[in-house]
LUMMAR-698490 format. One record per residue: residue in one letter; x negated, y negated, z of N, C-alpha, C in turn. Coordinates in steps of 0.1 Angstrom, whole numbers, plus 5000, padded with zeros to 4 digits. Each point is the difference from the previous one (the first is absolute). Example, Ala and Ser with C-alpha at 12.3 -4.5 7.8 and 13.67 -1.06 7.14 Angstrom:
REM residues 2
A486850575078500949885000499149885000/S500449894993499149895000500849895008/
REM end
This chain:
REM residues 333
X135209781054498750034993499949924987/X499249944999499349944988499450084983/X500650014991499350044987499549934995/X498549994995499249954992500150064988/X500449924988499550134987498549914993/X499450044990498549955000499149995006/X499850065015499250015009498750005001/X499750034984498749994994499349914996/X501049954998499649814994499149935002/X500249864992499549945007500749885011/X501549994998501249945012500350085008/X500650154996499950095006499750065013/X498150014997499049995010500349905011/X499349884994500249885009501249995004/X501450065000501249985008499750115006/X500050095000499950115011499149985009/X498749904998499149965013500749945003/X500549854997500849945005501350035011/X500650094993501250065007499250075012/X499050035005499550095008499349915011/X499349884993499549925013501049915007/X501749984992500649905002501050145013/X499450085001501450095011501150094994/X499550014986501050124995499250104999/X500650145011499350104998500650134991/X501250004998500550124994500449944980/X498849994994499950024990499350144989/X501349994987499750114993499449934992/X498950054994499349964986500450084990/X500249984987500350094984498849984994/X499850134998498350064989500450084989/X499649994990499950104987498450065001/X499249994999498850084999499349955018/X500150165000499249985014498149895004/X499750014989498849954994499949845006/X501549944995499949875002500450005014/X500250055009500349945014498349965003/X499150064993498949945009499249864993/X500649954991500249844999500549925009/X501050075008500849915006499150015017/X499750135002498850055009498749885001/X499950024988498649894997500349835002/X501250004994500549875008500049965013/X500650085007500050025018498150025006/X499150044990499150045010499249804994/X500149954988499649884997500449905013/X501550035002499949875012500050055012/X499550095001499350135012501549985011/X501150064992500750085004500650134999/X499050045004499750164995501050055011/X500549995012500650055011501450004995/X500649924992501549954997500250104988/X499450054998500050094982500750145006/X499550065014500650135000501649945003/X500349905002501749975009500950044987/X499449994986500849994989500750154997/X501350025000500650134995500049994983/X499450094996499649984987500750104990/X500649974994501150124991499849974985/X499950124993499949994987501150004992/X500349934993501149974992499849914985/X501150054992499549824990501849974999/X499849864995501349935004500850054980/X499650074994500550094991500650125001/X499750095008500350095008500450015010/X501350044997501349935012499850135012/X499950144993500050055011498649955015/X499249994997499249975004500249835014/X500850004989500749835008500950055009/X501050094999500650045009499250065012/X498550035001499849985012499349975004/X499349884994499649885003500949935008/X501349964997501049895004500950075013/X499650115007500150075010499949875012/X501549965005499649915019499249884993/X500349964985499449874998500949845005/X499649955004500949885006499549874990/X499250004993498949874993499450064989/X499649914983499750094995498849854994/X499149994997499249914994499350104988/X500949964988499350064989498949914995/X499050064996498849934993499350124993/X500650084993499750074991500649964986/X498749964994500550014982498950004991/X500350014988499150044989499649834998/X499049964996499349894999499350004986/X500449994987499349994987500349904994/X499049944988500349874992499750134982/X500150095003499450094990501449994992/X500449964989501350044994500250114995/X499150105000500250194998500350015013/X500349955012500650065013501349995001/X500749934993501549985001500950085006/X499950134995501150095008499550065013/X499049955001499350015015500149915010/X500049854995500849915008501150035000/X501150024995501249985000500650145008/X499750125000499650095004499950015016/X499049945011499449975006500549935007/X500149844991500649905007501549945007/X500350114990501549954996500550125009/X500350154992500750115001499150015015/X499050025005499249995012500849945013/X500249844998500649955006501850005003/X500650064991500950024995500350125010/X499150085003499850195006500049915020/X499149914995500049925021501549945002/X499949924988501649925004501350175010/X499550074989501850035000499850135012/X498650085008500050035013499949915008/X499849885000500149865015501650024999/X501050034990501149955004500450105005/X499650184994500450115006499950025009/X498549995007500049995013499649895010/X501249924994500749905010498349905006/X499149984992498949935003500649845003/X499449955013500449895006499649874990/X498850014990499749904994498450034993/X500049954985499450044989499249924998/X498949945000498849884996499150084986/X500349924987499350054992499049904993/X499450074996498649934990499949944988/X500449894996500250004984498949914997/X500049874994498849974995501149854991/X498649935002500449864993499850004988/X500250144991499850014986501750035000/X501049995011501350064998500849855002/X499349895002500749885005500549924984/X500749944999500649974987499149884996/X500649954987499349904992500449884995/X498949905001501049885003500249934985/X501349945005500650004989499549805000/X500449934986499849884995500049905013/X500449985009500249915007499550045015/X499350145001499549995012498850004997/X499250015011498549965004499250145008/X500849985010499350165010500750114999/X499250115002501150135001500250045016/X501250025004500450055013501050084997/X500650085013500450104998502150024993/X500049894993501349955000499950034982/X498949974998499749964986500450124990/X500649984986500950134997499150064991/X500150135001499450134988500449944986/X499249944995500750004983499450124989/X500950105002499750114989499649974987/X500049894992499349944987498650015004/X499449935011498950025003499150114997/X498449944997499350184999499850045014/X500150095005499650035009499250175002/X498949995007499250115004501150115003/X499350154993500950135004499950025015/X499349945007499750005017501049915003/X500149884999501149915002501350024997/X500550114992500850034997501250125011/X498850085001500050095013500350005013/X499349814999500050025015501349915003/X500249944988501849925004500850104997/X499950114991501250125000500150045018/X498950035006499550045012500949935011/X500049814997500449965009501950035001/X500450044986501049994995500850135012/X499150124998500650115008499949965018/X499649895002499949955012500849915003/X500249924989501749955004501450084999/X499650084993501150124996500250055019/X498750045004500150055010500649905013/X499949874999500849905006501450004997/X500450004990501250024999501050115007/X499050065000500650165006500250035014/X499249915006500349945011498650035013/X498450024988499150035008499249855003/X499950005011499249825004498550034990/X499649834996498750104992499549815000/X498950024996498849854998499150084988/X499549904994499450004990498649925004/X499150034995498849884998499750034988/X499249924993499149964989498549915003/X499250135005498949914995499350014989/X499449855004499049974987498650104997/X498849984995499050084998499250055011/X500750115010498850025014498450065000/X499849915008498850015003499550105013/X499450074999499950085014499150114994/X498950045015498650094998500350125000/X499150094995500450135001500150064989/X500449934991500550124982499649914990/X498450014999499749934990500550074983/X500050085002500350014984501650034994/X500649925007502150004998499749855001/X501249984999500349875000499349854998/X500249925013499149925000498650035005/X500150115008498650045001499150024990/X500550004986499049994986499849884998/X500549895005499549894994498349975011/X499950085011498550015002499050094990/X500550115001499150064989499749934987/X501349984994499649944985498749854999/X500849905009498949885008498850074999/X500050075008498550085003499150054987/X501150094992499350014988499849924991/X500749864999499849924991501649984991/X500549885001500949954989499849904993/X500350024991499549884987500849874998/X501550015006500549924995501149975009/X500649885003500849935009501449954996/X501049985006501049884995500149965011/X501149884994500549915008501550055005/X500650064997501150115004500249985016/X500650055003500350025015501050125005/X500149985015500650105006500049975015/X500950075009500349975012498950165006/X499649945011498950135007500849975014/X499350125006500550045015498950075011/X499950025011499250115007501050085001/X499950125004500550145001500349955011/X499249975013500549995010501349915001/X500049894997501349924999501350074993/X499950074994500950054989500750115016/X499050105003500450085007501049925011/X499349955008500649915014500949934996/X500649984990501149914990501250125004/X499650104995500650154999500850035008/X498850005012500650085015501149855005/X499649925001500649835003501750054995/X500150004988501149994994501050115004/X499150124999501050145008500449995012/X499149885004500550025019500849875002/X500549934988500749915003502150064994/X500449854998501250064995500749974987/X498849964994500049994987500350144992/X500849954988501050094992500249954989/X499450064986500950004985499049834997/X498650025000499249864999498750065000/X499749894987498150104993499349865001/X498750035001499449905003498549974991/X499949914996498450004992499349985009/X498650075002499250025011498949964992/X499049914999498849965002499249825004/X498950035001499849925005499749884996/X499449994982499749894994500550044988/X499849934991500249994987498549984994/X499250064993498250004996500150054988/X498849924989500250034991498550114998/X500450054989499050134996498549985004/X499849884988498749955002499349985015/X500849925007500150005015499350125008/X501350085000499750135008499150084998/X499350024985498850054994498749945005/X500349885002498849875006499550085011/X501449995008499849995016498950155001/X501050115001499450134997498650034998/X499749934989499150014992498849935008/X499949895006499549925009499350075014/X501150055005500450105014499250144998/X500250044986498850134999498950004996/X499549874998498849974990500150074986/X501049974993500350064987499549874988/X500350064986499549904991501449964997/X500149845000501749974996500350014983/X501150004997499950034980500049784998/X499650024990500149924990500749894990/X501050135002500849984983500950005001/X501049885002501649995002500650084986/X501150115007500650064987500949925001/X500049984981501049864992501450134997/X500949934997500950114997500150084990/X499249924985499450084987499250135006/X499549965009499050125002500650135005/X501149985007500950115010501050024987/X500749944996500650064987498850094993/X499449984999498250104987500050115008/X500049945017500050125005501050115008/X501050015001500950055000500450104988/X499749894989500550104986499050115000/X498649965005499250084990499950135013/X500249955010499750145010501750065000/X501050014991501350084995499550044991/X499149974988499250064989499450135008/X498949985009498850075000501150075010/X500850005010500650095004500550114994/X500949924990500750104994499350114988/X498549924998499150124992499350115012/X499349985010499650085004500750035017/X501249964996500850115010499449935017/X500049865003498849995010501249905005/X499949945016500649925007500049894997/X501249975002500349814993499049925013/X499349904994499649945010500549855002/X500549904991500849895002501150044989/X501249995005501650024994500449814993/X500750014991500649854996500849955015/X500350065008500649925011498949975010/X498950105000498949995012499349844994/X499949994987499549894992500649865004/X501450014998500549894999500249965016/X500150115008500149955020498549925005/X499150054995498749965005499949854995/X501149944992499749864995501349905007/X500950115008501049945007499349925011/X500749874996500249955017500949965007/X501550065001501449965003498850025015/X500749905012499650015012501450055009/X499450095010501450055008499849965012/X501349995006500349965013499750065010/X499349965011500050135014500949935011/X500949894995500749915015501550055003/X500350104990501150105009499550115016/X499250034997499150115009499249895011/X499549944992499249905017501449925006/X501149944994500649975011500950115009/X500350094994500950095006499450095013/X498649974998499750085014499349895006/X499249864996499249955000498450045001/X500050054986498950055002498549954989/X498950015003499249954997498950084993/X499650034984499450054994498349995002/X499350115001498349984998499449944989/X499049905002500049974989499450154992/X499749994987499750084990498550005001/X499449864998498450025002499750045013/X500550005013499550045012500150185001/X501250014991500050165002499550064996/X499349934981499250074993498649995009/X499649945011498950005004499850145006/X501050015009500750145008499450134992/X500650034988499850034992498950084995/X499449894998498150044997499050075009/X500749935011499450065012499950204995/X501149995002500750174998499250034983/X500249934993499550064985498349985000/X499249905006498850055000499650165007/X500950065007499850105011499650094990/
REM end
């Protein structure tokens, strides 16, 4: 049997359809609030597979609460975690770390109790290291330099990978991916699904910054590929391009008949702003909305590699503008 944890998601979701049209029928899903399975419901009835939703054994559990995991991980043979806390908020810290870390830390150490055949976990290309004076691209070889600033999410999610090698060592088979920014329909207001809303309502201001993007779908089918192969103790950067901000805002913005912004932010202006929304936070008690790291990432453009993952299976990425078309389809709905 198959354990999903995140089932709510937005990888989650799309792996459990996935896993269901590709011929795996005995999968468990993990829920914390009964509320959210019908996101994942609403997902299934979007690509009108509404028929594959009752096959799901659906158990409530959270990957903090061990008892609960004990019986979840009941006859598990596979475990694809894609549950975690997702914040750029620097008041969330012990909630990432929390979550990401001690979370995954709680999956590692029942796959080994109960003797799970093999672990595929979720981390993120905010966990891949930083390149140092003499390199060019980031791939997955590239080393963690702790001097670096790095995001309290990025932080998490390489402690994360850490209990996943720990759990290799120990002698549980396990793969890693890292994707880049996914893209995929269904949850506009998480993730990247806000970069339609926000588009929609209007942004003022652009960089030239960059980032690696993905479809959900590729990410998933990467997933299942890799657990059904005989790959062991190897993480992979998953996306499909390398796009810069400005760019992806264009495209979006284009595709929804939105108004595009204007005004490249210079880096004076993200230092002004950064400081002044830690001011106004810290007076009236209200949500950080750009952090000094969220500032200085949106002006990165280190480019990362995806040619470990496309040679290893030979596989071939969507483009990003063809999926965002996909996309719209679903978000005009």
């Amino acid at each position: 049997m198959i354990l999903v944890t995140g089932a709510t998601g937005l990888v989650g979701a799309h792996l459990v359809l996935h896993l269901l049209e590709n011929g795996e029928e005995n999968i468990r899903a993990l829920y914390r609030n009964p509320k959210n399975i019908e996101k994942t419901k609403s997902l299934f009835d979007l690509y009108k597979k509404s028929e594959l939703f009752s096959k799901i054994n659906w158990t409530q559990g959270d990957i903090l609460d061990v008892p609960s995991l004990e019986i979840a991980f009941e006859n598990i043979d596979y475990v694809y975690h894609c549950a975690a806390c997702i914040s750029f908020n620097p008041n969330d810290e012990d909630q990432l770390r929390k979550v990401n870390i001690e979370g995954t830390a709680n999956i590692v150490n029942f796959c080994i109790d109960k003797n799970v055949k093999k672990l595929c976990h979720v981390s993120s290309i905010a966990a891949l290291g930083d390149l140092a004076l003499h390199e060019t691209i980031i791939t997955e070889e590239t080393e963690w330099n702790p001097e670096v600033l790095h995001s309290d999410y990025a932080i998490s999610k390489y402690g994360a990978e850490m209990e996943v090698w720990r759990g290799q060592q120990e002698g549980l088979k396990v793969v890693i991916v890292n994707p880049g920014v996914i893209f995929g329909p269904g949850f506009w207001q998480q993730g990247s699904g806000a970069f339609f809303t926000s588009i929609e309502k209007g942004i003022p201001f652009y960089t030239y910054g960059s980032s690696g993007y993905v479809a959900v779908t590729d990410v998933v089918e990467i997933m299942h590929k890799l657990m059904n192969s005989d790959c062991n103790g190897e993480r992979f950067a998953l996306l499909s391009e390398n796009i810069t901000y400005k760019n992806i805002i264009y495209s979006i913005a284009e595709k929804i008949k939105a108004k595009k912004p204007k005004i490249e932010a210079k880096p004076w202006m993200l230092n002004i702003g950064w400081r002044l929304d830690w001011v106004l936070s810290s007076i009236f008690r209200t949500k950080r909305k750009i952090s000094k790291h969220a500032a200085q990432s949106i002006l990165n453009s280190d480019a990362i590699s995806n040619e470990k993952i496309k040679n290893y299976l030979n596989y071939d990425f969507e483009a990003i503008d063809n999926y965002l078309d996909k996309i719209v389809v679903h978000y005009k709905k």
